[in-house]
C-alpha positions as CSV (number, residue, x, y, z in Angstrom):
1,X,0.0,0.0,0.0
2,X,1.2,3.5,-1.1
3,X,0.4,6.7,0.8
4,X,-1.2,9.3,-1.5
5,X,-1.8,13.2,-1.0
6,X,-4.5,14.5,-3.8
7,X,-4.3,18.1,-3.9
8,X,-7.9,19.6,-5.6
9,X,-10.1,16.5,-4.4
10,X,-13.3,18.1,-5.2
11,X,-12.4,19.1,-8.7
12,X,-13.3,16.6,-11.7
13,X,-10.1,15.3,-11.8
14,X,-10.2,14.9,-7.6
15,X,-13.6,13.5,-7.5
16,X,-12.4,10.9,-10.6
17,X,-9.2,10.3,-8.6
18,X,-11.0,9.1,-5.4
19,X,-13.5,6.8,-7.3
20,X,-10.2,5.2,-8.4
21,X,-9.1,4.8,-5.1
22,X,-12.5,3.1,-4.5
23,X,-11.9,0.5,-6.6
24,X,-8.7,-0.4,-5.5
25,X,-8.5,0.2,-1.6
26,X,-6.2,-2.3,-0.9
27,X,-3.1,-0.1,-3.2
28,X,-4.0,3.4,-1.4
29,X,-4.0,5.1,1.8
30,X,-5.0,8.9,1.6
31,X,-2.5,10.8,3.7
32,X,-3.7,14.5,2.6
33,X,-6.4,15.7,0.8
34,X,-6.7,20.1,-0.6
35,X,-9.0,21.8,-2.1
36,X,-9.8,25.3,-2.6
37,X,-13.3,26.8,-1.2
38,X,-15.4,23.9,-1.1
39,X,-15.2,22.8,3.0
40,X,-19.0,20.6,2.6
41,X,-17.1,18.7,-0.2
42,X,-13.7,18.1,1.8
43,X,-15.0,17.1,4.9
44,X,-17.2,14.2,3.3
45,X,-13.8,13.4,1.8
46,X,-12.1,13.5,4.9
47,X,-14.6,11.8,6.9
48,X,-14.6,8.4,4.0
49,X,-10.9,8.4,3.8
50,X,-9.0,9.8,7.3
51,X,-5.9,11.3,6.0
52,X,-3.2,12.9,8.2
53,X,-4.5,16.9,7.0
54,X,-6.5,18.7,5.2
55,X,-5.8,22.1,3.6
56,X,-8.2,25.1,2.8
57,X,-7.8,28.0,0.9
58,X,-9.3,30.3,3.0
59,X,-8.0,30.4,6.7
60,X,-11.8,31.0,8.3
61,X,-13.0,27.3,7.1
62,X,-10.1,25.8,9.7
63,X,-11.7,26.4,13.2
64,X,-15.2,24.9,12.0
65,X,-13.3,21.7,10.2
66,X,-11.1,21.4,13.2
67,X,-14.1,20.7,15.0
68,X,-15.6,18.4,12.2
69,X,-12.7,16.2,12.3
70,X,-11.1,15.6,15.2
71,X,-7.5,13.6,14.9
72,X,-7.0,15.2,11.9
73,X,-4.7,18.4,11.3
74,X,-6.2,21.3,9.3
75,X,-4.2,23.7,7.8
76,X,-4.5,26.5,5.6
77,X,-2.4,28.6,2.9
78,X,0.0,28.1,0.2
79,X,2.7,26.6,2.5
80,X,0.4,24.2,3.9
81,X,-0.3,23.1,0.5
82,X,3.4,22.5,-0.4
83,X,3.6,20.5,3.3
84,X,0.7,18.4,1.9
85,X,2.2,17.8,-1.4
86,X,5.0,16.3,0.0
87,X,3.7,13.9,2.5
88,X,2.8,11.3,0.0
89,X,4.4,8.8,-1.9
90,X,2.3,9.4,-4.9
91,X,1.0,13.3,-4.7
92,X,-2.1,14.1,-7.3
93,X,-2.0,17.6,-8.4
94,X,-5.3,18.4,-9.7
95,X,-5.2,22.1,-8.5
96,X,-6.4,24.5,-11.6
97,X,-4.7,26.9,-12.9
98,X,-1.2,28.6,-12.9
99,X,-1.9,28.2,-8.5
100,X,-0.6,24.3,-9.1
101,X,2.9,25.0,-9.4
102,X,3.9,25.2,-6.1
103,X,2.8,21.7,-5.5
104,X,4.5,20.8,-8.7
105,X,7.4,21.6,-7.5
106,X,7.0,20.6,-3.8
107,X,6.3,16.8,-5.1
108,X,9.2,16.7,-7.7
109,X,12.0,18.4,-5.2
110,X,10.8,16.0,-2.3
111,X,11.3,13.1,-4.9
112,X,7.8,12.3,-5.4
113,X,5.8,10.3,-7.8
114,X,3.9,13.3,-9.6
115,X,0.5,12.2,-11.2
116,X,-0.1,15.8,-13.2
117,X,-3.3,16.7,-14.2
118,X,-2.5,20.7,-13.5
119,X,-0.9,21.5,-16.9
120,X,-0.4,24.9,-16.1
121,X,2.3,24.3,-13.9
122,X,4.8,22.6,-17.2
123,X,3.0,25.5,-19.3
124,X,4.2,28.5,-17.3
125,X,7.2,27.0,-16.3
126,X,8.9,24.9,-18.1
127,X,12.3,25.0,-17.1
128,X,11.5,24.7,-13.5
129,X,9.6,21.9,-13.4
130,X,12.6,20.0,-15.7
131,X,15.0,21.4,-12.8
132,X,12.9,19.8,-10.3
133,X,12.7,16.1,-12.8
134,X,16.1,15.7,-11.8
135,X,15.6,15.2,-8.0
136,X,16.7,11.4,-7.0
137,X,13.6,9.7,-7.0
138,X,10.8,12.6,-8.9
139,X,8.5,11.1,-11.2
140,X,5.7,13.0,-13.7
141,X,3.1,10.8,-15.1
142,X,0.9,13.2,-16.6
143,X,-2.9,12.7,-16.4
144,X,-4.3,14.6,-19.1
145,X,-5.8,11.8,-21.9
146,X,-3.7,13.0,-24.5
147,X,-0.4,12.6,-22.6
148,X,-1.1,9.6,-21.0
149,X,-1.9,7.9,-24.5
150,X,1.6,9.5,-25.9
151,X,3.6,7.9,-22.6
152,X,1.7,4.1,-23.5
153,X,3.0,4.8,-27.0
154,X,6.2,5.5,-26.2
155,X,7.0,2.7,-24.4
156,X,7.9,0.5,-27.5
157,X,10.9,2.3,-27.0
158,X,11.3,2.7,-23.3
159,X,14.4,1.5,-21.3
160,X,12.2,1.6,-18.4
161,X,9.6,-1.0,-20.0
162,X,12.3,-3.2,-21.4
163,X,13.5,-3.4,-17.4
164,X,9.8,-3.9,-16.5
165,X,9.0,-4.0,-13.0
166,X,12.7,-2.7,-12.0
167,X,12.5,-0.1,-9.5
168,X,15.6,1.2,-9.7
169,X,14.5,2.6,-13.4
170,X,13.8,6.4,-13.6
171,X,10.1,5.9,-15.4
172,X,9.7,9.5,-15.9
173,X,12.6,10.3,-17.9
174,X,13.7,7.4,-19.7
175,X,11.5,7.6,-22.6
176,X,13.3,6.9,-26.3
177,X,11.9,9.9,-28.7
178,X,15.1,9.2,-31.3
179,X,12.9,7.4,-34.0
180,X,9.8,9.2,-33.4
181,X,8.9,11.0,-36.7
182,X,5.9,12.6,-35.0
183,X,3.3,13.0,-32.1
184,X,-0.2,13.5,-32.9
185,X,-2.3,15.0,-30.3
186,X,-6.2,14.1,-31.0
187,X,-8.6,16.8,-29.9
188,X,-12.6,16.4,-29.8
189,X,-13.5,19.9,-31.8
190,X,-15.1,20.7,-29.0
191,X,-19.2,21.7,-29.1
192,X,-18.5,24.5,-31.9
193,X,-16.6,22.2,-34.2
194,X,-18.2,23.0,-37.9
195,X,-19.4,26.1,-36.8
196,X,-19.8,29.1,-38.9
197,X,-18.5,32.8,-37.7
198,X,-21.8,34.1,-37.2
199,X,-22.7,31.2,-34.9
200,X,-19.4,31.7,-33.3
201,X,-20.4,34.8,-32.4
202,X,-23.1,34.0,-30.4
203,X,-21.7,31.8,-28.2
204,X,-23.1,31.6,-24.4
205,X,-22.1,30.6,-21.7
206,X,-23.9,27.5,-21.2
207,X,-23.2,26.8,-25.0
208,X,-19.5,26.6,-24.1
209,X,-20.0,24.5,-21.1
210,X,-21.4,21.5,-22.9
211,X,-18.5,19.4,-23.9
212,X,-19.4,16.6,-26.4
213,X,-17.4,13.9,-24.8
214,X,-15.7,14.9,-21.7
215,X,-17.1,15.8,-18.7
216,X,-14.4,18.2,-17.1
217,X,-14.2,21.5,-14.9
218,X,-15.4,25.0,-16.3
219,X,-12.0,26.5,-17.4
220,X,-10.8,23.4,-18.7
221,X,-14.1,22.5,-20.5
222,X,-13.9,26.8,-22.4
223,X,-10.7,25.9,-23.3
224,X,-11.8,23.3,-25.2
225,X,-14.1,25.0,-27.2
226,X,-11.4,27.6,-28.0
227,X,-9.3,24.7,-28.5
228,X,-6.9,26.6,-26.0
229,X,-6.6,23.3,-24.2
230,X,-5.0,22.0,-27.1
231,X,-2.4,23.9,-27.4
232,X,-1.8,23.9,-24.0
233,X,-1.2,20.4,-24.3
234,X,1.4,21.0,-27.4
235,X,3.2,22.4,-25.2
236,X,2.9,20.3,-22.4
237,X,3.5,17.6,-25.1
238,X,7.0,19.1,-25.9
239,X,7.8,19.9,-22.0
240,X,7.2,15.9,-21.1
241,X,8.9,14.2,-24.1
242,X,11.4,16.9,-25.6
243,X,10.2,16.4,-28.7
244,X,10.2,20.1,-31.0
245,X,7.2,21.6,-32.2
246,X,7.9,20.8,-35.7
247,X,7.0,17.2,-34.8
248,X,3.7,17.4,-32.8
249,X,0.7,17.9,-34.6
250,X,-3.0,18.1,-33.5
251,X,-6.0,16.3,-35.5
252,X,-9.3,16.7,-34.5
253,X,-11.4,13.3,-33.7
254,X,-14.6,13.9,-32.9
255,X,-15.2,10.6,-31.2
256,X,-12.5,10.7,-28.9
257,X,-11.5,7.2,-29.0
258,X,-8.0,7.5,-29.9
259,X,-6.7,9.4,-27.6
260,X,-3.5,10.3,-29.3
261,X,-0.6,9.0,-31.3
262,X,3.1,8.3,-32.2
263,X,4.2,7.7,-35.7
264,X,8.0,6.2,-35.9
265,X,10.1,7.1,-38.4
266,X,10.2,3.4,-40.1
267,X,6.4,4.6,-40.5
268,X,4.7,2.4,-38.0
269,X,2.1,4.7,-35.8
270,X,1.3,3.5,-32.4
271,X,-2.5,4.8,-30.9
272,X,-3.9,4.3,-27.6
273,X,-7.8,3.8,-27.9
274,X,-10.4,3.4,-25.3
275,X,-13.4,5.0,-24.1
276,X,-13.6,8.6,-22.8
277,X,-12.6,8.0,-19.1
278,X,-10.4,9.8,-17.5
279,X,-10.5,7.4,-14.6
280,X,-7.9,5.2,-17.0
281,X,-5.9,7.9,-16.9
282,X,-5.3,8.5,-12.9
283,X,-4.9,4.9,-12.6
284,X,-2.0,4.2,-15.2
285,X,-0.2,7.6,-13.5
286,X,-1.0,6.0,-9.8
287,X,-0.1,2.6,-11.2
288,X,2.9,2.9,-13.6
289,X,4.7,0.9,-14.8
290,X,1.8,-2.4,-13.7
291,X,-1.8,-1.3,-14.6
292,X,-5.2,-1.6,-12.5
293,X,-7.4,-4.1,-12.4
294,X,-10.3,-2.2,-13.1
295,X,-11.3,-1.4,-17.0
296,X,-11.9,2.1,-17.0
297,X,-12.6,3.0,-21.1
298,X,-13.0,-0.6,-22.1
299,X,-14.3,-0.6,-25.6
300,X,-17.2,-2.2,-27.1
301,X,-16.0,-3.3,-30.3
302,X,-19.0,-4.9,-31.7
303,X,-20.8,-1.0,-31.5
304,X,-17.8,1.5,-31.8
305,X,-18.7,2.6,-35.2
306,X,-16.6,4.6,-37.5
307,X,-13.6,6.7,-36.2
308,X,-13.3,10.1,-38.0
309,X,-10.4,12.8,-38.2
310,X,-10.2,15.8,-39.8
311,X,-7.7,19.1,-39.6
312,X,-8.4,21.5,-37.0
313,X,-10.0,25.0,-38.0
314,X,-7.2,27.4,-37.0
315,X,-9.0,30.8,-38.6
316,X,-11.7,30.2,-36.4
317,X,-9.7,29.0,-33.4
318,X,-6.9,30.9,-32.9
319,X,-6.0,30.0,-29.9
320,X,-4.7,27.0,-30.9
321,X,-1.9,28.7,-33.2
322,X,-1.3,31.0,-30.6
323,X,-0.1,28.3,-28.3
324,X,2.5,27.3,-31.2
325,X,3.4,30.7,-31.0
326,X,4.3,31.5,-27.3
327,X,5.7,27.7,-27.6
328,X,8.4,28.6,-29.7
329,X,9.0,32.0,-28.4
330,X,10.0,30.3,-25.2
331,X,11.2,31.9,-21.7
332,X,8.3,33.3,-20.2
333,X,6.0,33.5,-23.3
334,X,4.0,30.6,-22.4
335,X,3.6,32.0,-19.0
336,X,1.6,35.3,-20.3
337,X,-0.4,33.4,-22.9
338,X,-1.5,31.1,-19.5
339,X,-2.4,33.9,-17.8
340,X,-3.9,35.9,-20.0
341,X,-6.3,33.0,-20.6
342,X,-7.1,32.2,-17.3
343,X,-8.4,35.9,-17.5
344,X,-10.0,35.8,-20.4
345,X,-12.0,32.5,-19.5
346,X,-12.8,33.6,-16.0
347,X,-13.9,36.9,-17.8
348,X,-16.0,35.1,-20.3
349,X,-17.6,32.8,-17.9
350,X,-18.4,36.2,-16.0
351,X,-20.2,37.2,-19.3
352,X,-17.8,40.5,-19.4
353,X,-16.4,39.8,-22.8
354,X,-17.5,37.5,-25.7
355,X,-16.5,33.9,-26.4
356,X,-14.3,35.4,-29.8
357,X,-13.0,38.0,-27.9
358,X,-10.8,35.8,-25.7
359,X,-8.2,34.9,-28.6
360,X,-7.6,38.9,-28.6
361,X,-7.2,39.3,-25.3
362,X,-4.6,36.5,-25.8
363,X,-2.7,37.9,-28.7
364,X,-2.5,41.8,-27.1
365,X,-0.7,40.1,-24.2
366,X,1.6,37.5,-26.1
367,X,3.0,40.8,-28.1
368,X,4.1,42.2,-25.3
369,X,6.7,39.4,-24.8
370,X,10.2,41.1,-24.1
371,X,12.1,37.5,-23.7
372,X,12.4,37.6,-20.4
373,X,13.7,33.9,-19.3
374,X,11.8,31.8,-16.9
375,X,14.9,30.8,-14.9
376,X,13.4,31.4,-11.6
377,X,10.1,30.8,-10.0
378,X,10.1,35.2,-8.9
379,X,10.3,35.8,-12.6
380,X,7.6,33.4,-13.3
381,X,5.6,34.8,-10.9
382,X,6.3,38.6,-11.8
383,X,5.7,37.7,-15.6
384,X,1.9,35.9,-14.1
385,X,1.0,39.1,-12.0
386,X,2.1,41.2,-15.1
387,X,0.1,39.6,-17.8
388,X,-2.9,39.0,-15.2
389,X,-2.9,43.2,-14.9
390,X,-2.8,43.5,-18.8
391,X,-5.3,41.5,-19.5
392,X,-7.4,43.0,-17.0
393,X,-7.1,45.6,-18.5
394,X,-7.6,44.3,-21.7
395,X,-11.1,42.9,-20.4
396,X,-12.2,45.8,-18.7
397,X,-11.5,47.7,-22.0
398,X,-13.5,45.2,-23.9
399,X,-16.6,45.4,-21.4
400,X,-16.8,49.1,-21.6
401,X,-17.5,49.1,-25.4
């Protein structure tokens, strides 16, 4: 039995994460559990699984949890989350947003097994989070589908899978991209794929909420139908396995079956299919390099149907271009474009600026990029408060017209 801290355990990803833990109770003992605002949520959590500590965003929920849970510490704070994060063998981060990386980086320096579902954190800072791969004993299994399918595929050429069960193998890093030709990252199209512009323009709300296949968190879920999330995941893509832009490409697949793939350069192509579950996912980072026992995805193969692909749209998603962009710049360009989203959506879902207006909120703050390097987390963070403050601004701007 491993001891596990799940940082965001009433998010989508959390919630998935525990019914995991569910089904295999005899492999996990909950040692911490986070979450943000929502203290109902946590201390039904808490109560099921008895970790060591809980933490809460906001100090004033400790004195009534305290008295809720006895035997169990409550903390609150940003250094109470980093304490968490390294207190289990296996940490979770499903925090949103660019708030993640500390626990990122908590869980790699303490030499952690990292199951990463907070992308944001490799986004905005790349070369920190590599810094902290090296630590004797750090692992980063990421969660997101897309990822997760790219890691299965990789592991025809994996020293680590060759070795097997071998413990003493680094898992994270020794990965074989030499003969891959290219990684293709599959994306749904999201609920406004074959749209026209003047439906585009219309978007709600509620429209942009309704994901066709995934059932995810708000932000996550707009990026999506910007198909932001995708090109947060090229990069992501290129952070993880080092392989250059030039090589990963993104296909939409409505069906979101194949979750994505790796083409060798003798010409064979290596998918990962199953059903839309993202309960497959958590396990295979919790479980790596054995598997679960419980089929999560399995696939009906008697009523799957026809698979379909089809180039994505990038004049009417811009974002995902965008992503290329800031990916290639480097430094601390994919820092502002993170940031400036997360305004944008939060902005949107606040109904303060259109759905097509959060691509030019993005690109106003991307030009501003001065090549500042993201060689330390105080630059990171400067170039986060920055870009938050332009695209404000930005916003604010946008409302008033």
């Amino acid at each position: 039995m491993k001891s596990l801290s799940l940082l965001g355990s009433t998010g989508s990803i959390g919630i998935q994460t525990l019914e995991v833990l569910r089904a295999e109770p005899e492999s996990w003992d909950v040692v911490a559990l986070g979450v943000g605002r929502s203290a109902s949520k946590l201390l039904e959590q808490a109560r099921e699984f008895q970790p060591q500590m809980v933490v809460v965003a906001d100090p004033e929920m400790v004195s009534e949890l305290q008295a809720d849970l006895p035997g169990i510490q409550v903390a609150s704070g940003s250094e109470a989350l980093v304490e968490a994060a390294a207190m289990g063998e296996v940490v979770v981060n499903a925090v949103v947003g660019f708030a993640g990386l500390p626990v990122t980086l908590a869980a790699l320096e303490a030499g952690r097994r990292l199951a990463l579902a907070n992308k944001e954190s490799l986004i905005a800072a790349g070369p920190l989070v590599q810094r902290a791969r090296q630590t004797f004993g750090a692992e980063l299994l990421p969660v997101d589908s897309e990822h997760c399918a790219i890691h299965q595929c990789l592991r025809a050429n994996s020293r680590a899978d060759i070795d097997h069960f071998n413990t003493d193998v680094n898992t994270d890093t020794d990965v074989n991209t030499e003969r891959v030709a290219r990684i293709v990252l599959t994306a749904s199209g999201g609920p406004f794929r074959g749209c026209t512009t003047e439906e585009l323009a219309t978007v709600t709300v509620q429209s942009a909420l309704s994901h066709p296949t995934w059932e995810m968190g708000a932000k996550i879920t707009v990026d999506s139908s910007t198909l932001m999330n995708k090109g947060l995941e090229v990069i992501e893509a290129n952070e993880l396995f080092g392989v250059d832009f030039e090589r990963i490409e993104v296909v939409v697949h409505p069906q979101s079956v194949v979750h994505s793939m790796v083409e060798y350069t003798d010409g064979a192509t290596v998918a990962q299919l199953s059903m839309p579950d993202m309960r497959l996912c958590i396990g295979y980072a919790l479980a790596y390099p054995d598997r679960i026992t419980t089929p999560f995805g399995q696939i009906n193969w008697q009523t799957l149907g026809r698979l379909e692909f089809e180039s994505p749209n990038t004049e009417l998603f811009p974002c995902l271009e965008l992503a290329y962009e800031a990916g290639r710049l480097g430094g601390t360009a994919p820092a502002l474009l993170n940031a400036a989203n997360e305004v944008a959506v939060q902005a949107f879902l606040d109904e303060q600026i259109r759905w097509m207006e959060i691509p030019h909120v993005l690109q106003d703050v991307l030009d501003s990029y001065d090549g500042t390097a993201a060689d330390s987390l105080g630059a990171v963070m400067q170039v986060d408060r920055q870009a938050r403050m332009q695209a404000e601004r930005i916003v604010t701007t946008m409302s008033a017209s």
